[in-house]
C-alpha positions in Angstrom: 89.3 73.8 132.8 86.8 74.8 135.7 85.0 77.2 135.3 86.6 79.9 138.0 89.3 80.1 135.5 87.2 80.6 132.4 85.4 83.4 134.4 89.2 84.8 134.6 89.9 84.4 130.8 86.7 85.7 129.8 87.4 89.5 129.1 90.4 88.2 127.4 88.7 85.6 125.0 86.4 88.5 124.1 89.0 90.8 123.7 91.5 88.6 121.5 87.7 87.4 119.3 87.0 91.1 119.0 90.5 92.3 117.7 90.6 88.5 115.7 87.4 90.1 113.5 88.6 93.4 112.6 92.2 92.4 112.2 91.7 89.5 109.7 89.8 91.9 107.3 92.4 94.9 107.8 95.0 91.9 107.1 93.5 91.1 103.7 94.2 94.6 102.5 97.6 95.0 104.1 98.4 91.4 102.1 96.7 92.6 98.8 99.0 95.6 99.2 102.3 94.1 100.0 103.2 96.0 103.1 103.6 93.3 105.4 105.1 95.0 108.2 103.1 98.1 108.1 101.4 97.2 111.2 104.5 96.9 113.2 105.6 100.3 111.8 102.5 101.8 112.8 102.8 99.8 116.5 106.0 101.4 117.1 105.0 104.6 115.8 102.1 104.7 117.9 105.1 103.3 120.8 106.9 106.3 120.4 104.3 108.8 121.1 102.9 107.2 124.1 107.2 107.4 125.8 107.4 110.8 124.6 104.2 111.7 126.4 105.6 109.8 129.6 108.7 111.5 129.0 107.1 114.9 128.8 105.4 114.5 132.4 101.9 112.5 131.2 101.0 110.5 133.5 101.9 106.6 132.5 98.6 105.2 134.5 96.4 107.7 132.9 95.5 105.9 129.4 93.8 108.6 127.9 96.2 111.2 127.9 98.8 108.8 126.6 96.5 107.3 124.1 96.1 110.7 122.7 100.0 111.3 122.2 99.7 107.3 120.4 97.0 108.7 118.3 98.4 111.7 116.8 101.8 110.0 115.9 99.8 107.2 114.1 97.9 109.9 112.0 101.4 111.2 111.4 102.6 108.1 110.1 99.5 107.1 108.5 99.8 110.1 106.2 103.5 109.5 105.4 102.0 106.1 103.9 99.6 107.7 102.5 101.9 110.1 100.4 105.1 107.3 99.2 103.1 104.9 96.9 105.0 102.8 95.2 103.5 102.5 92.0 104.5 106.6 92.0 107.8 106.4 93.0 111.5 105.1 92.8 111.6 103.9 96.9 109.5 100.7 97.3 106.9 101.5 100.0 107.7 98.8 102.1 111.5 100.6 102.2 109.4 103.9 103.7 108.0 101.3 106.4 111.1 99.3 107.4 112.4 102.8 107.9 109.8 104.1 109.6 110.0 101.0 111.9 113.8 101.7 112.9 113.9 105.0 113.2 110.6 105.1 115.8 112.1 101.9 117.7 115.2 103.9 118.2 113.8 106.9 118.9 111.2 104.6 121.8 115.0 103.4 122.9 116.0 107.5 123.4 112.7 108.6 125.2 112.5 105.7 127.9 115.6 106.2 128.6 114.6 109.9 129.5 111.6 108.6 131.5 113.4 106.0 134.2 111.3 107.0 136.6 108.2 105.0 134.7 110.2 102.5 132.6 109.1 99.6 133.8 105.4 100.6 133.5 105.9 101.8 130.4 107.5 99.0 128.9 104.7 96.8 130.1 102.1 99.5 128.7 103.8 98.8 124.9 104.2 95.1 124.9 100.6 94.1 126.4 99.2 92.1 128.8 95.7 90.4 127.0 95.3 88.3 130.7 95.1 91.9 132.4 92.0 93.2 130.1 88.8 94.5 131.9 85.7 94.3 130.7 85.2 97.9 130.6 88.4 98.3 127.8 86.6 95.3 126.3 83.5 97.1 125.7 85.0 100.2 124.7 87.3 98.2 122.3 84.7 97.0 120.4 82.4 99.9 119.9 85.6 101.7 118.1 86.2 98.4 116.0 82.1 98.2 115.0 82.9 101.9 114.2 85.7 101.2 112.1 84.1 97.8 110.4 80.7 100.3 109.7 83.1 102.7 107.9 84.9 99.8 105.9 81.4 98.6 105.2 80.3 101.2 103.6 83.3 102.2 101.0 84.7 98.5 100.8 84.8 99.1 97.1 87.2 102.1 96.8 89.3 100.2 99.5 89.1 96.6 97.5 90.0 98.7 94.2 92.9 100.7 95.6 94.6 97.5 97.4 94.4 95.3 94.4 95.1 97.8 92.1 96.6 100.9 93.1 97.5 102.0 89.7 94.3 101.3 88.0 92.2 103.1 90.3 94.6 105.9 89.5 94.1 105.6 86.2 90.5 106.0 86.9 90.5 109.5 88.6 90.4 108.0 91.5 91.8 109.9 94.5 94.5 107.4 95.4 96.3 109.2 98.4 93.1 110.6 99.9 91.3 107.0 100.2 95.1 105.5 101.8 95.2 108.1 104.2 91.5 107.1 105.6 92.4 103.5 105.5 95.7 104.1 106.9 94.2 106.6 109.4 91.7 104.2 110.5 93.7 100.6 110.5 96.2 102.9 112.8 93.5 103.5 115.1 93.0 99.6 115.3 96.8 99.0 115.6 97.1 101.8 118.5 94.3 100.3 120.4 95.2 96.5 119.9 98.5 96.7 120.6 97.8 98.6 124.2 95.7 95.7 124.7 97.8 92.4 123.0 101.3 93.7 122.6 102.7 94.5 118.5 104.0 90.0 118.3 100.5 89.3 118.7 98.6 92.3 116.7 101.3 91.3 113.9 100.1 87.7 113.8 96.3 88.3 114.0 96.6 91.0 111.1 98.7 88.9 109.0 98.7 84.6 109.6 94.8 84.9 109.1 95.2 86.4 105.9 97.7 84.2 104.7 96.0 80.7 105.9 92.7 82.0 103.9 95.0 82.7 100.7 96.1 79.2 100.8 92.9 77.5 100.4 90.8 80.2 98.4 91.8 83.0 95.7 88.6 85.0 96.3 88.0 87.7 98.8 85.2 86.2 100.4 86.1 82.5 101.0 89.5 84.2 102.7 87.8 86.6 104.8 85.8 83.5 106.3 88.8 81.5 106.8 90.5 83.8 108.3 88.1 84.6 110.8 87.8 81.0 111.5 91.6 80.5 112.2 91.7 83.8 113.9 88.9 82.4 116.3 90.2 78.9 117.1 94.1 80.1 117.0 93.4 82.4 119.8 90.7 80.1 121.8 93.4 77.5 121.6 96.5 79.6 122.2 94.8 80.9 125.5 94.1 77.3 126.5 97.5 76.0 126.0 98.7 79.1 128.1 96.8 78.1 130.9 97.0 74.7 130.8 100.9 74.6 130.5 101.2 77.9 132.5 103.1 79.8 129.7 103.0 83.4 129.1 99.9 84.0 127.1 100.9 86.4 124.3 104.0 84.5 123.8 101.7 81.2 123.6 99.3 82.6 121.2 102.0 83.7 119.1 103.5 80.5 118.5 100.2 79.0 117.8 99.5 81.1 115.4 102.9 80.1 113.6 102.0 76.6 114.1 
């Protein structure tokens, strides 16, 4: 590979490193927690409010305004997580999710079909394009994820506790739903952002493969947070390689690297 071409991939390698980091921790908890797809749920969620703002006369090229729209309908979903546990109630959580996830895909179908005029940009705006990345998004990309991390950081514990045992930390006094909304809240601000950048196959599959590959090798928290960011690393340099090198489409690549 010469180096012309790696100056091309650059922005992307950082980009796919950067969301790698934060998405292999969020994936721990979202494994811990058995809601696998919550991710794509909250990707689709966040899908529906950036067509409804294109719809509504938003401006598809402006980001920001239709970032915004994204945003509030992830806090919207993130709370409706927040409030169906399912050591609480008769309806498995993950049931909540899968219906969350068909009724917003549905719903994405119904608005872009209201918004001709910009479907095509649109559709391309929800599935991602990592090879079209600038460095500015970059940049901006990882200040909110150091942002997010910092807050992680700091009340790891109540986040650990509730994931691995919701009902304990309950039984604690803990305030269960107040501590899922913020972690909801904030791993939907990850999801909105990633998935504008890498498309919801390839968020899906840095949140969860990771996560996975460290729980086959290590039981402890630690040992599978450094795996993961390994793999997550090396998955997505090599991915991006064979992308190039075979001239494939790179999210599609990257995904099925990740499987292998």
């Amino acid at each position: 590979m010469d180096w012309s071409i790696l100056q091309f991939l650059a922005p992307a390698i950082v980009a796919s490193l950067i969301i790698a980091g934060i998405h292999a921790y969020l994936g721990l908890h979202v494994v811990e927690r058995g809601v696998i797809f919550v991710d794509l749920s909250l990707a689709q969620i966040a899908s529906l409010g950036a067509a409804i703002a294109v719809w509504q006369g938003y401006d598809p090229h402006n980001a920001h305004e239709v970032y915004w729209m994204s945003f509030g309908f992830t806090m919207i979903g993130a709370l409706i997580f927040a409030m169906v546990k399912g050591h609480e109630a008769r309806i498995p959580q993950e049931a909540i999710i899968g219906i969350s996830y068909a009724v917003a895909s549905a719903a994405v179908i119904l608005a872009m079909s209201k918004a001709t005029g910009e479907a095509e940009h649109l559709k391309d705006m929800l599935v991602g394009n990592i090879l079209s990345v600038q460095w500015p998004e970059v940049w901006a990309t990882a200040a909110i994820y150091v942002a997010i991390g910092i807050f992680h950081f700091i009340f790891r514990k109540r986040f650990l506790e509730i994931s691995i045992d919701a009902a304990g930390a309950a039984g604690r006094g803990m305030a269960v739903r107040f501590w899922d909304f913020l972690f909801y809240a904030s791993f939907g601000i990850v999801v909105t952002r990633s998935v504008a950048i890498a498309g919801v196959l390839l968020v899906f599959c840095y949140l969860i493969v990771p996560s996975v590959g460290g729980m086959l090798f290590s039981s402890r928290i630690g040992p599978r947070l450094a795996i993961g960011w390994v793999m997550g690393v090396v998955v997505s340099m090599l991915g991006m390689y064979v992308s190039v090198l075979l001239d494939l489409p790179t999210g599609a690549a990257m995904v099925c690297t990740f499987g292998a």
